[in-house]
N, C-alpha and C positions, 0 to 999 in steps of 0.2 A: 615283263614288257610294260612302258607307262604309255599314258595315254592321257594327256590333262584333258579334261572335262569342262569345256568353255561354255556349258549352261551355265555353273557355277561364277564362271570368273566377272560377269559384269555384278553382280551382288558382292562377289569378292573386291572389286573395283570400288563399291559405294563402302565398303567396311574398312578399305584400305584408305580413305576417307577422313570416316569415320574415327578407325583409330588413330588419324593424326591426331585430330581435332581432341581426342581423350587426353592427350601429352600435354596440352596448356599450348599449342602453336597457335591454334584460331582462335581469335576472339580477344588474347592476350597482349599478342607478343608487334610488335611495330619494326621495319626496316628502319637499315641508318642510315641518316640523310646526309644525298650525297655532296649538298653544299657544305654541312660542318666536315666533312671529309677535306674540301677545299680550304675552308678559313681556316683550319683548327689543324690540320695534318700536311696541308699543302701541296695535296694531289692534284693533279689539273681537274676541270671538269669533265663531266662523263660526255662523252658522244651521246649525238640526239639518236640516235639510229642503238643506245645501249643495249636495249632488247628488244627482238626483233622475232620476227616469226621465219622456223624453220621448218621444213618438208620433207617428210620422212617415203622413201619409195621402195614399193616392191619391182621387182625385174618382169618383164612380160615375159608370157611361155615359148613365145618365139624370137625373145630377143638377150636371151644370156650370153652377152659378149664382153661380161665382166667390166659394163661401162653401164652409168646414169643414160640409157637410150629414150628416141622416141618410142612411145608404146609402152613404156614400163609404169606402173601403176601409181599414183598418189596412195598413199595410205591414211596418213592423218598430218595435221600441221599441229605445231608448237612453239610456244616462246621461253627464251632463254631465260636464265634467271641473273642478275643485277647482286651483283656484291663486293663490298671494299675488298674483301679477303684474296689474298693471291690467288693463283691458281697451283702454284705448291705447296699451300698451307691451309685450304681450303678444306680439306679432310681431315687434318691435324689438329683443327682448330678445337675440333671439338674433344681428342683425347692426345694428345703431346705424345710422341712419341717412344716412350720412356722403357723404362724394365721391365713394367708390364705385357708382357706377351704371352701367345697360345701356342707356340711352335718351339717357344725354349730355343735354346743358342746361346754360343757365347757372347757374352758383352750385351745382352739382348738384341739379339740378328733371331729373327723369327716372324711368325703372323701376327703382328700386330693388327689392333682392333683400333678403327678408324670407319667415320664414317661424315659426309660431307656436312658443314655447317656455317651457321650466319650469326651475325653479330644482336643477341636480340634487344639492345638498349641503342637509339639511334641518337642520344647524343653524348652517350660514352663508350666506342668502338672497343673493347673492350676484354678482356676472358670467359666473360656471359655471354656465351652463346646458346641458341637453340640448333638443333636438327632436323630435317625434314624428312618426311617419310622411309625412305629407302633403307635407317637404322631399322625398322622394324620387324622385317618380315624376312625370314627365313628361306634359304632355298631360291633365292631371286637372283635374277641381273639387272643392275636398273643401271639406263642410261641417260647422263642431263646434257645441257648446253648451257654455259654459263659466261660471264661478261665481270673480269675484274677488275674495278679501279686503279688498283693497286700495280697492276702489271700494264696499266697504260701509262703509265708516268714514265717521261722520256728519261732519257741517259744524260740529261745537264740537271734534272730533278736528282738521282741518286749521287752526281759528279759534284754538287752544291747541297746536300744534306748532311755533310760531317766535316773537322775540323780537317786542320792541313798536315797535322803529326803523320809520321810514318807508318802510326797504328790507326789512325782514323782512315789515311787514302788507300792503305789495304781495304780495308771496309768498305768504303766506296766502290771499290774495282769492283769488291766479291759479286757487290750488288748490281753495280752495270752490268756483269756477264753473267747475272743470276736474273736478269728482266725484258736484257735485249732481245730485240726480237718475239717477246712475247706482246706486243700489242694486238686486242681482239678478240678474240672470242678463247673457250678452250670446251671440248669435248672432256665427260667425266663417266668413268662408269665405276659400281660397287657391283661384288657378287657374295652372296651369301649372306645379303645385309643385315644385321642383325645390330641391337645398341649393343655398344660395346660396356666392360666392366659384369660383362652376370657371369663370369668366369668358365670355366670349359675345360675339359678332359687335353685339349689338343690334337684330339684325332682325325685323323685326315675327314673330309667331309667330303672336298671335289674338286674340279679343276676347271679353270678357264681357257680354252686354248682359242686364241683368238688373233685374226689378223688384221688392222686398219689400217687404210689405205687414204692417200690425201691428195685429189687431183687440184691446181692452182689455188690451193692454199696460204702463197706467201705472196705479199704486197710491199713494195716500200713507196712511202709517198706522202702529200698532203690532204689531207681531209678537211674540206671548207668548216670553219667552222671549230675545227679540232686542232686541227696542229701537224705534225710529223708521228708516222703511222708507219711500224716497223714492224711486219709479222711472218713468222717463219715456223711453220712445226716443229713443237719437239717436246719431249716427255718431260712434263714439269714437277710429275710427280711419279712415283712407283715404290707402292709398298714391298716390304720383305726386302728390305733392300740392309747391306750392312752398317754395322754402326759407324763405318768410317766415315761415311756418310752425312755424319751427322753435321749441323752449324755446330760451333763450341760458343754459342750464345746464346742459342735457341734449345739447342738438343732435335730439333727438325730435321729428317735428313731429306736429302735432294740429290735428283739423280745429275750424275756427271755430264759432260757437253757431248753434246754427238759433232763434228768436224761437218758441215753442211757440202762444203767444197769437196773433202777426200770421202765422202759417204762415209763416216769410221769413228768410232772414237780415237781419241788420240790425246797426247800427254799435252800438247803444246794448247789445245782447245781447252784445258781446263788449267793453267798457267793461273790465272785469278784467283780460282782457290785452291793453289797451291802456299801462291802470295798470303794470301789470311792465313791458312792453317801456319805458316810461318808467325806471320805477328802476331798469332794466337793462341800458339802451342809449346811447350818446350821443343817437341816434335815437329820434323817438318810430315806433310803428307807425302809419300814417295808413289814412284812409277806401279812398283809393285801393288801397294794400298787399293791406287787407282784401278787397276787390272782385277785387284780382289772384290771393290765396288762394283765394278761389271758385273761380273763372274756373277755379284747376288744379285742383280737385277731381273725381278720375272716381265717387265715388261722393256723391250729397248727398240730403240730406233734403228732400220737398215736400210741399205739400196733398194728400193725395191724393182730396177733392174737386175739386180742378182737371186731375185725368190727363184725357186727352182719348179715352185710348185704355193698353190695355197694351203690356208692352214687346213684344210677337209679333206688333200687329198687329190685336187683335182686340178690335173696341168695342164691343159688345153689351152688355158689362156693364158700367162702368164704376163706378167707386166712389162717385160722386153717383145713379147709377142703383141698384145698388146697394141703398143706404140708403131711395131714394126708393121701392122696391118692396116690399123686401125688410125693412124698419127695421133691417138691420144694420151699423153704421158700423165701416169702418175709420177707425182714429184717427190712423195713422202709417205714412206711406209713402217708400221711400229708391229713390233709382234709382243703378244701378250700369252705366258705361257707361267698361269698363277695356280698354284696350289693353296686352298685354302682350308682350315681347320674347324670343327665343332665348334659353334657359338663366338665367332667373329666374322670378320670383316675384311674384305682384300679391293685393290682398286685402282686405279691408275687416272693422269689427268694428261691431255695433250693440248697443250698450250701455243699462242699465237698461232692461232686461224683466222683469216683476213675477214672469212665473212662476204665475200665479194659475190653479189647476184649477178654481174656478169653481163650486163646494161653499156657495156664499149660507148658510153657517152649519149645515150639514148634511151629511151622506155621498153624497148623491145628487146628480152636477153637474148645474150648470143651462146651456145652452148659451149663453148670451146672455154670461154673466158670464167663460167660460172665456176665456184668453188661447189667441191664433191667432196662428202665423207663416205667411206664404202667399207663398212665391217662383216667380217666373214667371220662364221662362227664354226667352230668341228663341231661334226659329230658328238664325237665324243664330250663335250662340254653339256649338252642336252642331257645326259645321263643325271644327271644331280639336282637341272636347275628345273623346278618346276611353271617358271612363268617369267617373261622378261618385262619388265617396266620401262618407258619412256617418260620423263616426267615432266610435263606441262606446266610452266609457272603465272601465264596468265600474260594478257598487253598492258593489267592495272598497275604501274610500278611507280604513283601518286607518293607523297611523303607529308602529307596532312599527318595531326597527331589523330591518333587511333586506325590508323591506315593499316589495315595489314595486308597488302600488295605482297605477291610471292613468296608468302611463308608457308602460306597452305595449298602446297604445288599437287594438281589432278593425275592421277597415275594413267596415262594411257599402257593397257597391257596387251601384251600379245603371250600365245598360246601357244604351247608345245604340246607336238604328238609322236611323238617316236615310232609308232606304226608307218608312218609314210617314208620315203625312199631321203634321197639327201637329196639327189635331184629333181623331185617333188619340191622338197623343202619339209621340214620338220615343224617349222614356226607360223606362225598366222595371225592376223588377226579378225576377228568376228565381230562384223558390223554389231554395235549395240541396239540396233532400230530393224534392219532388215534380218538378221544375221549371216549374212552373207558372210564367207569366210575369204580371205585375201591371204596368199601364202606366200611365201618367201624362197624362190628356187634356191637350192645351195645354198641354203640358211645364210641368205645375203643381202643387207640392208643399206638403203643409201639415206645421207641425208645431203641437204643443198638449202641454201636461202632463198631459194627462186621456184617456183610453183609452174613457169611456161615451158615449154619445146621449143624446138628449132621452126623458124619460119620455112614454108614449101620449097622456099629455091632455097636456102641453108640445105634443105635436104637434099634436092636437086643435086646440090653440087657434093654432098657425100656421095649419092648413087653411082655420079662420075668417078668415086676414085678419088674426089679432089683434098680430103678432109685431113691429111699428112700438107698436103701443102698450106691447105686454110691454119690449118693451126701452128704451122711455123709461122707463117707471115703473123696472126695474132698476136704470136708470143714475143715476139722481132719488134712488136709497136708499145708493147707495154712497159710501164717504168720496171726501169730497172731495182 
């Protein structure tokens, strides 16, 4: 039976630090700036709001109704991290997805070693990249929040960056339906992280079994200042995935389209790259291929009106329940069900999150309207992992030369103990000043870009019952 020992972990915290800082990240290395991104690549500019501080909550003891409630806890806040790099390519960047693997497979389908990275020359975007902490440490789950350039460039940006041939406007499509909808932010997490390349047995190590869930995560609109703003959940990245998968330019692979409309994948949503693999194959991609790309995905997008149950186990709430009680709809739900191997890397990235604090035109948020991230963790995932990271990249995201703004990102950790119940919660974090310990019922974590509660009559009018009606009416006024 384990039992992490969180005397240890804020010293563990200052070494985890520490050993970035031993890799050449601090002190060396510079972000790349995001105006030669504009001159020189022709990305639009970044939104002022690019990173932004988010808020991570625990559930209160009297209030597990499997919703971001009043009463449920602040834990700690954090900022996103700022990078040209997609958010499908953003883990890749640092080891390409190639033959090299830990899980063995044909064609190389296996655990690939991947771990998230940045460009580290800011006025040559480049193959030199560095990595930040989360390759280093063993045994972990770290979770980031990130912001890419890359995936904010609208669809007349990719519709006007190739020529007119038959084989360039394939290309084009691939890319429109490889970026739509991703405008905003994207959630990212690694388990087991470890740098990849020190080779490994491939033996099983441990498993991720995880559920995340995404309440008014998707926006279409104008953003003052920005432009046209398209953002929609959906899994931009998922290791272990087959080599069909793959670009035949890149060697990257990328997960298939989820049907947003039919809740489903489906043949006709991923038509684009079908189109490419045509202009680009002798081979075309077929229905089959696609179904067998499914098939290896350990993380995918689903209804999550149809969960039957969470991933821990526990059905009392379920997301059709839910909304039917409660009138709060989750809109977007991803399950994550990763087996990972000896001395690698596994991890998944969910792309185009609006990011919306939920301000209905005002200073004062409204809770219905705020975007919510809500990960549930099994049980059984605790068995392996000895410590969860959240990783903080700082508000400094300056581009002076010698700036090194979010490269040397602060681990906030939280604490595992496997003696406590599941509805206890398993997970915690321990004040580093009081030690007070803050736990996570149902090993169940929220994040949101908004730090306030509902105002007393907001409440008022939940207590009536009214809170199915409030939030139709809300969702009835917002852009479509």
């Amino acid at each position: 039976m384990k039992c992490t020992m969180l005397n240890n972990l804020i010293g563990l915290g200052l070494l985890l630090v520490m050993l970035t800082a031993t890799t050449g990240l601090a002190g060396t290395v510079v972000e790349p700036d995001p105006n030669y991104m504009v001159t020189e690549h022709g990305y639009r500019p970044l939104r002022s709001d690019a990173v932004k501080t988010w808020y991570m909550f625990a559930e209160g003891s009297s209030t597990t109704e499997g919703i971001l409630n009043p009463g449920d806890t602040r834990v700690a806040t954090f900022e996103n991290w700022w990078t040209p790099v997609s958010s499908g390519t953003q883990m890749n960047a640092w080891h390409e997805m190639d033959d090299t693997v830990f899980g063995g497979g044909e064609d190389g389908d296996g655990d690939i070693p991947v771990s998230p990275g940045n460009y580290a020359d800011k006025t040559y975007p480049g193959t030199d990249v560095v990595s930040w902490g989360p390759k280093q440490y063993e045994n972990t789950l770290s979770f980031y929040m990130t912001y890419s350039q890359s995936d904010n460039n609208t669809s007349t940006y990719w519709d006007t960056s190739f020529g007119d041939s038959g084989y360039e406007q394939a290309r084009s499509d691939y890319y429109v339906e490889k970026y739509a909808g991703t405008n905003g932010w994207a959630l990212g997490w690694t388990s087991n992280a470890v740098q990849p390349g020190n080779g490994g047995s491939g033996d099983p190590a441990g498993r991720v079994d995880m559920d995340i869930l995404v309440h008014n995560g998707q926006y279409t609109g104008t953003i003052d200042g920005f432009g046209e703003n398209v953002s929609n959940p959906q899994i931009t990245q998922a290791n272990d995935i087959s080599h069909l998968a793959a670009d035949p330019t890149t060697g990257l692979r990328y997960p298939v389209k989820f049907d947003d409309a039919l809740k489903q994948y489906t043949y006709a949503a991923n038509q684009e790259r079908k189109d490419w693999y045509t202009a680009n194959l002798p081979e075309n991609l077929t229905d089959a291929e696609i179904d067998t790309i499914i098939a290896s995905m350990e993380s995918e997008e689903v209804d999550p009106q149809t969960l039957a149950g969470w991933v821990n186990g526990l059905s009392d709430r379920t997301a059709a329940e839910i909304l039917a009680v409660l009138g709060y709809e989750y809109q977007d739900a991803f399950q994550t069900r990763s087996e990972y191997t000896e001395r690698s890397s596994d991890g998944g990235v969910i792309g185009g999150l609006a990011g919306q604090a939920g301000t209905s035109g005002g200073d004062v948020p409204f809770w219905v309207d705020q975007q919510v991230i809500r990960i549930d963790l099994a049980e059984t995932t605790l068995d392996d992992i000895e410590m969860l990271v959240v990783w903080d990249f700082g508000t400094d995201w300056g581009f002076e030369p010698g700036n090194n703004a979010q490269v040397d990102a602060t681990p906030i950790i939280l604490g595992v103990d496997n003696t406590q119940t599941l509805a206890h919660g398993q997970v915690y974090y321990e004040d580093p000043i009081t030690g007070e310990r803050t736990w996570f019922p149902e090993n169940r974590i929220y994040i949101a870009p908004t730090a306030e509660v509902p105002e007393p009559g907001i409440l008022a009018v939940l207590g009536m019952g009214g809170l199915g009606i409030l939030a139709r009416r809300r969702k009835a006024r917002k852009a479509a």
